[in-house]
C-alpha positions, 0 to 999 in steps of 0.5 A: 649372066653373060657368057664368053663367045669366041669366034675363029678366024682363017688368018693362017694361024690360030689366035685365041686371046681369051682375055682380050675376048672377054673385054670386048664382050664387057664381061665382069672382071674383064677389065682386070686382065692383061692382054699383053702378058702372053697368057698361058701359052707363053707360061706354058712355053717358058715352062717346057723350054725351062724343063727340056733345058734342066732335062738336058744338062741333067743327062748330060751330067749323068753322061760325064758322071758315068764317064768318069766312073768308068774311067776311074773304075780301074777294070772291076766288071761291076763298076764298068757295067755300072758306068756303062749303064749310067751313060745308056740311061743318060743317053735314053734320056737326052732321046727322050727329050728330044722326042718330047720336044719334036711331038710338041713341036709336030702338035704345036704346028698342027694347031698352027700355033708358035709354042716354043722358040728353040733360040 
């Protein structure tokens, strides 16, 4: 039974394409993977940039939903504490994400790796 064997190299930045691996050592079913798709860490990025950008225009919703309540809201307490909850949330959200996105970003460039491209 062969086993997989990867080998780090100090080029700067880390590089591990297990697919491309496991051909060079001839493992079986090998053959059948694709080296150019990007592999997981490009799922795993259009994952989170699909993620981060419904989290977004989700808040952003919720913050003109609760703009509009408190506009609407015609001087009743209760629906302008309602409104005015709705937009802190909203707001504690949009934070949030952002954080999310930094603290990857902060582990992405540790590891050395390019996780997610903004533009």
């Amino acid at each position: 039974m062969n086993k997989l064997t990867l080998t780090a190299q100090a080029n700067g930045g880390t590089v591990l394409n297990i697919a491309e691996e496991a051909q060079k050592q001839g493992l079986l079913g090998a053959e059948n993977a694709n080296t150019q798709d990007g592999g997981f860490g490009l799922w795993l990025s259009n994952l989170l940039k699909v993620a981060m950008t419904l989290g977004a225009v989700v808040c952003l919703a919720f913050i003109i939903l609760g703009a509009i309540q408190w506009i609407t809201s015609s001087g009743d307490k209760n629906k302008v504490e309602m409104a005015r909850d709705r937009i802190t949330n909203a707001v504690i959200g949009l934070i949030v994400l952002a954080a999310t996105m930094a603290l990857f970003n902060l582990v992405a460039n540790f590891l050395g790796i390019d996780a997610i491209k903004i533009i």
